[in-house]
Every structure is written in C-alpha cells, then in structure tokens.
C-alpha positions in Angstrom: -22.0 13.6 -34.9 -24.4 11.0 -33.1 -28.0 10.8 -32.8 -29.5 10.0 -29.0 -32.7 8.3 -28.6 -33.4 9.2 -24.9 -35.9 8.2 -22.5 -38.7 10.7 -23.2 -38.5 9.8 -26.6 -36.9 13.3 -28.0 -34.5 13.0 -30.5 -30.7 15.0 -29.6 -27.5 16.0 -31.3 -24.8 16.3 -29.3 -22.3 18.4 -31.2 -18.9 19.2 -30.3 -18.2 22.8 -30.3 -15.7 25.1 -32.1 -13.3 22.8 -33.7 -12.5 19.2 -34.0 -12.4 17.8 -30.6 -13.8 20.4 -28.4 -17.1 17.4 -27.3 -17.4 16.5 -24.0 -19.0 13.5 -22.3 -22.5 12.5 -22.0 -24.6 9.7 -21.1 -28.0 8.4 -22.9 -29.2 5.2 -22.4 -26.0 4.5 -20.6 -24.3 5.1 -24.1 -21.5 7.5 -24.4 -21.4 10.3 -26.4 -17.8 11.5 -27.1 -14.9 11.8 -24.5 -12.3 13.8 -26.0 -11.9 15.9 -22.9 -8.5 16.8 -23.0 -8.4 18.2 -26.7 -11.2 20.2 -25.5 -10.1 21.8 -22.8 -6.5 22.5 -24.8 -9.0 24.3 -27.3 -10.7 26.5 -24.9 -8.0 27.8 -23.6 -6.9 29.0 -27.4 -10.2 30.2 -27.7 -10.4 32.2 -24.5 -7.7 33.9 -25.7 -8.8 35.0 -29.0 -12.1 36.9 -27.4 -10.3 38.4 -24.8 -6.5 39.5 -26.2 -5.6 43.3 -26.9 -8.6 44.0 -24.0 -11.4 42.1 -25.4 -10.7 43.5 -28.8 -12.8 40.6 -30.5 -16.0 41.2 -28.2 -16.1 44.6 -29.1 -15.6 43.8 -33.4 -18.5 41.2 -33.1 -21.8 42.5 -34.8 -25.3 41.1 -34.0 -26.3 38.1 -35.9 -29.7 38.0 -37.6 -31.5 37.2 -40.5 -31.9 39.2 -43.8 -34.8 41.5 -43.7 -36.4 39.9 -46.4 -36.6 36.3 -45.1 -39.7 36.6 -42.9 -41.9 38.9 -44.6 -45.4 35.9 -44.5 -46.4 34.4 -41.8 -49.6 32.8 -40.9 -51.8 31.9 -37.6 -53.4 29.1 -37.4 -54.8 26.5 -34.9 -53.2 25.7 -31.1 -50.7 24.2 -29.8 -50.5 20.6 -28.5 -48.8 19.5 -26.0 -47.2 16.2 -26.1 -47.3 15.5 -22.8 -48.2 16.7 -19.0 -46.9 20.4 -18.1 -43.6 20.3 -16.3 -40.5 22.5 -14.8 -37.5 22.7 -13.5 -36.9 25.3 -10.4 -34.6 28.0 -10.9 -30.8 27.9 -9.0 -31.8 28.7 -5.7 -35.3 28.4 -5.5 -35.6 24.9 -5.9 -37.9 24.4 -2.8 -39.4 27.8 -2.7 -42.0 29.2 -4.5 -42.1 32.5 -7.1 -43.3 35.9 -5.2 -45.1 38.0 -7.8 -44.1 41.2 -8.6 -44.7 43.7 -11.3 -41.4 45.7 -10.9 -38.9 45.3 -14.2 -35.7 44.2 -13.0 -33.0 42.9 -15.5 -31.9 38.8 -14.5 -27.9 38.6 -13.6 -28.3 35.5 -15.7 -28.6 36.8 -19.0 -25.5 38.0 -21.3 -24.0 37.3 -24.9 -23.4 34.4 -26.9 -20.1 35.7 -28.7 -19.3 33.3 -32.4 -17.3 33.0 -34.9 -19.9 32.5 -38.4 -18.8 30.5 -41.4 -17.9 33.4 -43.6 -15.4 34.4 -40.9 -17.1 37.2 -39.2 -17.8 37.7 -35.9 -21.2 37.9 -34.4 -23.2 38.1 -31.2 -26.8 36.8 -30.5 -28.7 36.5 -26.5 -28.6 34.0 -24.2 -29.0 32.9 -20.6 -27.7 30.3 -17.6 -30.4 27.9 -16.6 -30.5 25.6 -13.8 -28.6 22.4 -14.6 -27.1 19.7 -12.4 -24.0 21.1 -12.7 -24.6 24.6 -12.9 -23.0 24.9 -16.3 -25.9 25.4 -18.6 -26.9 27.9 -21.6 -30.0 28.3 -23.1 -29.9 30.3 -26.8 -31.2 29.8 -30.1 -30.0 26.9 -32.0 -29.0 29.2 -35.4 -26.7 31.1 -32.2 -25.0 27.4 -32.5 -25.7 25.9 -35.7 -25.1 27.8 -39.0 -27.7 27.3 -40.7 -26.6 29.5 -43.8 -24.1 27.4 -44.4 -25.3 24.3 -43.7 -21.5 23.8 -42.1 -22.1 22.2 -38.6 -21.2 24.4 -35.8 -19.9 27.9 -35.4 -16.8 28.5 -34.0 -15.3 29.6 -30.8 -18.4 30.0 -28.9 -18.5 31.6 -25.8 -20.5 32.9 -23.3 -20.5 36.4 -21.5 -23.3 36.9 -18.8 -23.6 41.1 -18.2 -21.7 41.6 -20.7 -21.5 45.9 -21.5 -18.8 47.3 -24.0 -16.0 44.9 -23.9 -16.5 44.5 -20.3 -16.8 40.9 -18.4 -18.2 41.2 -15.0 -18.9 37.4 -14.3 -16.1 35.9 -16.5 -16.2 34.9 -20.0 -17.7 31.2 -20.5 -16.5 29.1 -22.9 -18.8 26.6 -24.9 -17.8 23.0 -24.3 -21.0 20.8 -25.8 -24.1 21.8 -27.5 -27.3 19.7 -27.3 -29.6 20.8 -30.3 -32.9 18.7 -31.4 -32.1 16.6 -34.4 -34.6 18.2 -36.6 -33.1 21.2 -36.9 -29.6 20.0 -36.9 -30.4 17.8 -40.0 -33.4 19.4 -41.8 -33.2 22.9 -40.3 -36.6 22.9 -38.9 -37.2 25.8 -37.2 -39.7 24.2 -34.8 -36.5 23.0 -32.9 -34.7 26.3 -32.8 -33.2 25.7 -29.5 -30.3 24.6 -27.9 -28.6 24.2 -24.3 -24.8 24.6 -24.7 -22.5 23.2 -21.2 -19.9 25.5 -20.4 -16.5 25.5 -18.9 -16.2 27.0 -15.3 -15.8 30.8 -16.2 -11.8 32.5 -16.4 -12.6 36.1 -14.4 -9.3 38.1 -13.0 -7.7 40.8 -15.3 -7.4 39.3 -18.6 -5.2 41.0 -21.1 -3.4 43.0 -18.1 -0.8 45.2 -19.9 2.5 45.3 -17.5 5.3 47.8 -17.9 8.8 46.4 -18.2 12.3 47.2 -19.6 13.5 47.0 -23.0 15.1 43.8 -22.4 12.2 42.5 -20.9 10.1 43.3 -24.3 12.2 42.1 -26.7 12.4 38.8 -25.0 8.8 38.3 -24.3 7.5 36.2 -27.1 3.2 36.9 -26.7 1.5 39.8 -27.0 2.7 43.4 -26.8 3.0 47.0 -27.6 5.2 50.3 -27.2 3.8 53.7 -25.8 5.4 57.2 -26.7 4.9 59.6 -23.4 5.5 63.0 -24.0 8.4 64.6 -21.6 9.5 67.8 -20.4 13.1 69.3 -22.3 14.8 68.8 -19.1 13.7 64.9 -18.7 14.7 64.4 -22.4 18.2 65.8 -21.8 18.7 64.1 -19.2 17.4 60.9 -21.0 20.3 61.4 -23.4 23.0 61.4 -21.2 22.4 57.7 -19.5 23.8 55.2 -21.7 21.1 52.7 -20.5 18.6 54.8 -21.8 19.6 57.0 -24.5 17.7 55.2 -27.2 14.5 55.8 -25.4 14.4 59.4 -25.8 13.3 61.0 -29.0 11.8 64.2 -30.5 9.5 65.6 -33.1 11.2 69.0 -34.1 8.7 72.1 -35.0 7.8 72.1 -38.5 9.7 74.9 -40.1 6.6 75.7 -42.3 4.9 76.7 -39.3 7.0 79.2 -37.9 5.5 82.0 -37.0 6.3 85.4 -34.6 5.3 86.3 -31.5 1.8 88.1 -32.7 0.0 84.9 -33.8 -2.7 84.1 -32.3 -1.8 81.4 -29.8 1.9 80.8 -31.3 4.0 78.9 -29.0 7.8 79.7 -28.4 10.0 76.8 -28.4 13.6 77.1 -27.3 16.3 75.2 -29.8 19.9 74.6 -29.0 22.7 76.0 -30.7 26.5 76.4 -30.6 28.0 79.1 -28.0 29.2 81.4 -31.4 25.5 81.2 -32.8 24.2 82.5 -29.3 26.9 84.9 -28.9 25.6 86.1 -32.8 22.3 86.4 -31.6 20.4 89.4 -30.8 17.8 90.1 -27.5 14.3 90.5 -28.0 11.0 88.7 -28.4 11.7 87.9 -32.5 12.8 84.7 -33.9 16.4 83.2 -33.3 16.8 85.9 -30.8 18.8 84.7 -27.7 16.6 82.7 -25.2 17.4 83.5 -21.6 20.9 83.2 -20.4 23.4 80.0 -20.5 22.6 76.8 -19.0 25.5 75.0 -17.3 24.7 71.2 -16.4 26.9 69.4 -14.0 27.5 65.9 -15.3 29.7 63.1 -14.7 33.3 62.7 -16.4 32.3 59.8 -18.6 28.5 61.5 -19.3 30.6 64.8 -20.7 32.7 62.6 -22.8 29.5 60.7 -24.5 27.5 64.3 -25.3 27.5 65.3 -29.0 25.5 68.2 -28.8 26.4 71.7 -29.7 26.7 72.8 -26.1 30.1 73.9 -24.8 31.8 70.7 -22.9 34.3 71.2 -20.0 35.7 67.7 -18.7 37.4 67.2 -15.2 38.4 64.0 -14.2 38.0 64.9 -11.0 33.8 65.3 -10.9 33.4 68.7 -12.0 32.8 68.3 -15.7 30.1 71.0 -17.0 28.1 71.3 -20.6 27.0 74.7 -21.1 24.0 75.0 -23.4 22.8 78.1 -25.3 19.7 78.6 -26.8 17.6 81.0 -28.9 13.8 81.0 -29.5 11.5 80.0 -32.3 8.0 80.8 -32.3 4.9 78.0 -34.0 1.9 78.3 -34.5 -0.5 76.3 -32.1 0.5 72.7 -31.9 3.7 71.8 -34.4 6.3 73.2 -31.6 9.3 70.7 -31.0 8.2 67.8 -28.7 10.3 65.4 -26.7 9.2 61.8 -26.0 9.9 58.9 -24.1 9.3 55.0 -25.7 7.6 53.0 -23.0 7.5 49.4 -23.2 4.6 47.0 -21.8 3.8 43.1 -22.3 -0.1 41.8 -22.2 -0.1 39.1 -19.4 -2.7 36.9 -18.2 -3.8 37.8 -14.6 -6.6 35.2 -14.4 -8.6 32.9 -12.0 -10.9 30.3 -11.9 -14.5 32.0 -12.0 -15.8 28.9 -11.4 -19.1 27.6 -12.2 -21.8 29.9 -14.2 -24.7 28.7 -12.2 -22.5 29.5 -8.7 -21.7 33.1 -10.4 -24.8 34.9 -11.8 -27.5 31.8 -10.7 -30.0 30.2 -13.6 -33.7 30.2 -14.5 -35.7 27.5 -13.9 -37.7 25.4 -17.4 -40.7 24.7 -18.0 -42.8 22.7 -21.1 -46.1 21.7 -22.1 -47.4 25.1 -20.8 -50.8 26.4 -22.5 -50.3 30.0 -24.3 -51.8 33.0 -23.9 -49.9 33.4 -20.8 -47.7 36.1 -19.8 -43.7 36.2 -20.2 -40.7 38.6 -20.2 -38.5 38.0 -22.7 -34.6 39.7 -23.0 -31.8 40.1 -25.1 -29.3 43.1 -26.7 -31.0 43.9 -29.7 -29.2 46.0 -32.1 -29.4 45.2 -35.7 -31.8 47.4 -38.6 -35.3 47.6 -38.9 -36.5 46.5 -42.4 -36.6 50.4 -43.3 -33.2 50.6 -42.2 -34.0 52.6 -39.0 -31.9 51.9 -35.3 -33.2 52.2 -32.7 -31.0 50.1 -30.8 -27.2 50.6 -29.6 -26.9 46.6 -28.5 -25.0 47.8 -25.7 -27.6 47.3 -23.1 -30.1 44.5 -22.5 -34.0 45.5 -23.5 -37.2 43.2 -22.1 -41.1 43.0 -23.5 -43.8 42.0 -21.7 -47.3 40.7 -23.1 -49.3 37.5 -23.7 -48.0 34.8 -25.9 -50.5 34.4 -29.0 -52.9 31.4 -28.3 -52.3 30.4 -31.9 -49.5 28.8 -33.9 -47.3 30.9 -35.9 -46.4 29.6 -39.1 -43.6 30.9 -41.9 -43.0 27.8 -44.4 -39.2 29.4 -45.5 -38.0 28.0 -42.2 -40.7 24.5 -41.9 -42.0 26.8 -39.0 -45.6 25.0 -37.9 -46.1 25.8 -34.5 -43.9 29.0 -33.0 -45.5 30.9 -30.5 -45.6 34.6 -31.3 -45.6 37.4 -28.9 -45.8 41.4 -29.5 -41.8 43.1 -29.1 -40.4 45.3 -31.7 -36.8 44.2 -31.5 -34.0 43.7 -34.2 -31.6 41.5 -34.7 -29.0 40.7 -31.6 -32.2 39.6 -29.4 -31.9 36.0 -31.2 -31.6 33.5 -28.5 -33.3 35.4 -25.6 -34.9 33.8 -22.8 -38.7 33.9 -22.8 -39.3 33.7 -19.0 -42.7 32.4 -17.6 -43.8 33.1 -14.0 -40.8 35.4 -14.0 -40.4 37.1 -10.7 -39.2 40.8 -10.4 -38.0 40.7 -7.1 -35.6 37.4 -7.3 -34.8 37.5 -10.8 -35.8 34.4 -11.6 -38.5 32.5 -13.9 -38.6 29.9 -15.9 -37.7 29.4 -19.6 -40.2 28.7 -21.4 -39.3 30.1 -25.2 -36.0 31.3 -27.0 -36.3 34.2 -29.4 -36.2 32.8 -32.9 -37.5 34.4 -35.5 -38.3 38.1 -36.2 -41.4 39.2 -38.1 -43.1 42.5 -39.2 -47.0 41.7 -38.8 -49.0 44.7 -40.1 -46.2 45.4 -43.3 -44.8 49.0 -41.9 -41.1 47.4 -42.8 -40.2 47.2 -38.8 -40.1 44.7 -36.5 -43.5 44.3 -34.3 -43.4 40.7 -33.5 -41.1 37.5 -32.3 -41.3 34.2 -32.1 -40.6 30.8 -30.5 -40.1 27.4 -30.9 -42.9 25.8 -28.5 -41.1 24.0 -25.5 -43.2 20.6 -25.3 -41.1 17.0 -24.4 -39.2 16.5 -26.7 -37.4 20.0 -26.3 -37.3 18.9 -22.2 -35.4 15.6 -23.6 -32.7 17.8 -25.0 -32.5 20.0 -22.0 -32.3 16.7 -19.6 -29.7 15.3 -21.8 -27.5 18.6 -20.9 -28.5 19.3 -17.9 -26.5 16.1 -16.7 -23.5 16.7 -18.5 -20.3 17.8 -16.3 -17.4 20.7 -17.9 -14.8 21.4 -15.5 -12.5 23.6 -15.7 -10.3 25.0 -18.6 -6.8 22.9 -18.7 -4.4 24.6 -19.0 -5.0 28.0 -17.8 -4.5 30.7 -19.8 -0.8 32.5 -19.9 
C-alpha cells in the first residue's frame, strides 16, 4: 500500500480491495498508483458470484457490523470545530447547474443501499452507504471501519460490494462490486477515528437474473459442472404409473408408502384412504366394504404397448399381444391413515443455476449520487440514513435492518470527543440507531423533492449520552480538506466493467 501526497495537502491510502490484486489505477501528482486491472476484474467476477449464488444466499446470512456495546460508553464535548480551509461542494448527479428546492417532505434517496463484507474472523457483515457524484459516476461513500478492519488490524475486508435498495436478498439496481478504496492515512495507519471515512470506486453494476434456476433433463444435470439442485414434485397415482412404464423415465418416479403404524379405519377423524395394489388372487380374497384391505372399486385394465407389458413387474395381471393390444389389469384394496402419512408418489425434477446477467452499467447512471460538501459550520441541519439493525446496550431491538430509517436535527456546535478511538473532533447529532447504520450518509441541504443533498458526514460512532444503556446519539468524522483530498483523489479514478462476465 502507497501513501499520496496530493495537491490539497491531504494525506490518502489507496488500497486494493478484497484480495491481492483487486487495485485499480489512479493518478496523484501524475504518479501512479497500482495498475493491476486485469487481476481485478478476474476477482470481481469470483466475488460477484459468491454474494449472489443459491439466490443471494450470502446477502441474506450477512449480519450488521458494529461495535461492542461497551466501547463507547465516555465521551466528551468540548470546543468547535476548525475548518482548514474555505467551505466547498460538489453538486449532486444531475443537479450540477441547478440549485436545491427546499422541502420538508421525508422521502428516502435511490442512492443509498448496503455495503455487503466479508470480516477477518470470516463472518459476514453489512454496514450503510451511498453513491456520490464522481467523474465517473462510480463512487461510494461509507465508513472507513465498513472498509478497513480495524479489529484486526489486517488491511482490508474482503469481497466488498455494494447493493443500492437493497430489501431481503433483493437487488433492484444491480449489485456493485468494490474495485479501489481511498481512506485518509490516519486511520489506515493509526486508526484515528477522525478519518473514519472512505470513498470506494466501483465496477459498473451486473443486474439481469442472477442465480436463475433452469429446468433440464437428467442428462443435462449430471453434466453441468456449477451450481445445482433436484426438486421432488408430488404426483397423482395415475402420473406415477405411468412414470414407471417409460424406460426414459422410470427412475424418476418414486414413492413414500403409508406408515403402517398409522393405519387407522374409516372413523378417524380426518383418516385418509389410500388404495394399494395387490395380486388378482389377493383381490379376489378380499371382501367389500368400507374396512381395511377390503376390495377398492373394480379392476383397472391399462392398455400399453407390447414392449411396456413386457418391462412391468408389478403384481397386476399382464396380457401381451404383439399385435398392440397388450393390457395390465391392476386390482386394489384400501388402507385407511391417519391425516398426512398416506402413500405418496413423487416425481425428481432436475434444475441448473445459470447466470442470466447484463451490464447494469454505471452506479451514478443507475440510482444518481449526492453531491459533497466540507468546511461547513455545525449546528446546521442534516438527514442522515442507513439500515440499522443491531442491539441496544440493554439488549433491546427495535430494528429489523430490512428497511432504511433517517433522523433529522442539528449537528452539535461542539466537538465530540471519545479517547478509545483518538476521536477529537466528531460532530454529534441526536438519532437512536444501532449498529447496521455505520457508514450512512449525513446529507446537508438535503432536498426532499429531488432526493438529493450533499454529503457532509458518515455515521461513525454510536454513543448512549444520558447512560439509559440505548443508543441516543451518533457521530461523524468532520469533513474539512483534507477529507475533500481523499474524495478528489477517487472521484477521478475510472472502473469499467467486470471482465469476464459472470457464467
């Protein structure tokens, strides 16, 4: 990894994401950061598949990733903030030459969603994010402990990816998948909290029907070498019968008989009569009546090929004609269960898990991007959002983290301070969230109507002020210039697409 001196004088870590070789190119004082596109894109495509297999089996396993209730318990208010420089922004996508309407309706952004990781210890986790305008429309803003794993002091997590809307295992804009992360050196190296931001570039998003399951023949499953799985269908007596008698098929056709310590009679409540096949001189034994084993209706003849009455094995009574009038006769008597364990016939059905995909293309084009903004004074007003999800300190749970949730209120005019994570200057704002709301957008001069504001603030940290054990407060790194050196280092940074596609 490489530290960047750029222009504005902020200090950046461009970090390759997920594994060895997933960087991507940058330039900083026309020096080049890492070019290894090719192994990255290869990678992405192995990691698009691992989120989104067995119907985005992955993104529905991953938990919310926060911070032990017990790590922010002090924190402390003193003195303002101070800029290091003039105010400045960046226009959302879209409203680069127009100015914000104000509104006071709550409307969710399209641009926010999930940032979907895999942790050090091997689990799988989840924190908030959103897309921000870029010059390539390929941009994330999130939390840099959402990148960096700072528990393990280990680098970066793994197979990071981006799902804007996401909402139980669904994708509605594509899944995005994390090319380069730009992080302020400070917390990369020393874990500063004051720096707990990062802006990750992202591939151009894979939407379609991933994970498509497709029915096909026997043949056709055992030679298919990826994913896939067998379904038993239940079937009438008649289809299963039939079933039998085709040589293609024979094998496909099974059945669960009753379970003969639930036989029952006729009076049980709800008992269910089942008909079972015997041999003409058991039926001709048998007696009429509603009782078990009694005789059940009259003979069935079946008019079946030559070669078909040569292959059946069953008790039935065959008559062969090689002139296409073979028969199999087939008597049966009855057998009453109780409710449910009655003799059931099945059908195996086969089915393959293929890629039905396309280009998305890019994340700004798809769901749009706030604008930025730094070196703004507090006390001003912001919406933040994110899926929270994880406990209170009391162990209470409020939240499902299937939904996004928003707060509204003034930032605190002084700086927040908690001396476990060299926190000096967060700005603090009233929202009792839980964990899974890490990495929000804090969104000033957010307007209702388009959508749209600018980010401003990432959720960080999570504190409980007045010591009820829950939540009541979160927190910020300040956005001053050196955080807009990090975003301006990323916001010029070309993805592309994923190479290969996806199979």
């Amino acid at each position: 990894m490489k530290r960047i001196l750029l222009p504005a004088g902020g200090a950046v870590l461009a970090t390759g994401l997920l594994a060895a070789g997933l960087a991507g190119t940058a330039q900083a004082n026309d020096k080049k950061i890492n070019d290894e596109v090719l192994a990255s894109q290869a990678k992405a495509a192995e990691i698009l598949d691992f989120w989104t297999k067995s119907n985005n089996a992955a993104l529905k396993q991953a938990s919310a990733y926060h911070w032990d209730s017990k790590d922010v318990t002090k924190v402390v208010s003193k003195g303002g903030y101070s800029p290091d420089g003039k105010p400045g922004s960046t226009a959302p996508i879209g409203e680069e030459k127009k100015s914000v309407a104000k509104t006071q309706n709550v409307n969710l952004p399209k641009t926010i969603g999930k940032v979907f990781f895999e942790g050090r210890d091997g689990n799988l986790y989840w924190c908030s994010g959103t897309s921000i305008q870029s010059n390539y429309r390929n941009l994330v803003a999130t939390a840099g402990h959402c990148v960096y794993d700072v528990s393990g002091n280990a680098e970066v997590v793994s197979r990071w990816v981006f799902v804007p809307g996401y909402y139980e295992g669904k994708t509605p804009y594509g899944v995005y998948v994390g090319k380069q992360a730009f992080t302020h050196y400070d917390f990369d190296v020393y874990e500063d909290f004051d720096r707990d931001y990062a802006f990750v570039t992202v591939y151009n998003g894979i939407g379609g029907s991933l994970n498509k399951p497709k029915q096909v023949n026997k043949a056709e499953y055992d030679a298919y070498k990826g994913e896939k799985f067998t379904k038993k269908v239940e079937v009438s007596e008649d289809e299963f019968k039939k079933g039998r008698l085709d040589p293609k098929n024979a094998n496909l056709y099974f059945r669960d008989w009753g379970k003969k310590d639930q036989v029952s009679g006729p009076d049980y409540p709800g008992a269910e009569v089942a008909k079972h096949e015997v041999s003409k001189a058991e039926y001709d034994k048998a007696r009429t009546g509603q009782g078990n084993f009694r005789k059940y209706g009259e003979p069935e003849v079946e008019h079946v090929t030559y070669r078909e009455a040569l292959k059946y094995k069953g008790p039935g009574e065959v008559k062969l004609d090689r002139k296409g009038n073979s028969t199999i006769t087939h008597y049966y008597v009855q057998v009453w269960y109780k409710p449910g364990t009655a003799t059931k016939y099945y059908k195996a059905e086969f089915y393959i898990v293929v890629h039905e995909v396309k280009d998305a293309g890019r994340l700004g084009d798809v769901v749009g991007g706030q604008g930025f903004a730094w070196n703004q004074p507090t006390g001003k007003y912001v919406r933040t959002f994110g899926y929270p999800y994880g406990k209170h300190p009391d162990g209470s749970k409020p939240y499902t983290g299937k939904t996004p949730k928003w707060c509204y209120g003034k930032t605190g005019a002084k700086t927040t301070q908690a001396a476990k994570y060299k926190v000096e200057e967060h700005v603090s704002l009233k929202c009792a969230v839980t964990g899974g709301y890490d990495g929000g957008p804090w969104l000033f001069k957010y307007s209702n109507a388009k959508r749209l504001g600018y980010v401003n603030g990432v959720t960080s940290l999570l504190y409980d002020a007045d010591g009820n054990d829950r939540w009541d407060h979160i927190s910020s790194p300040y956005f001053d210039g050196e955080t807009a050196a990090v975003y301006n280092a990323a916001k010029n940074v070309w993805s592309g697409q994923i190479t290969p596609m996806p199979k």
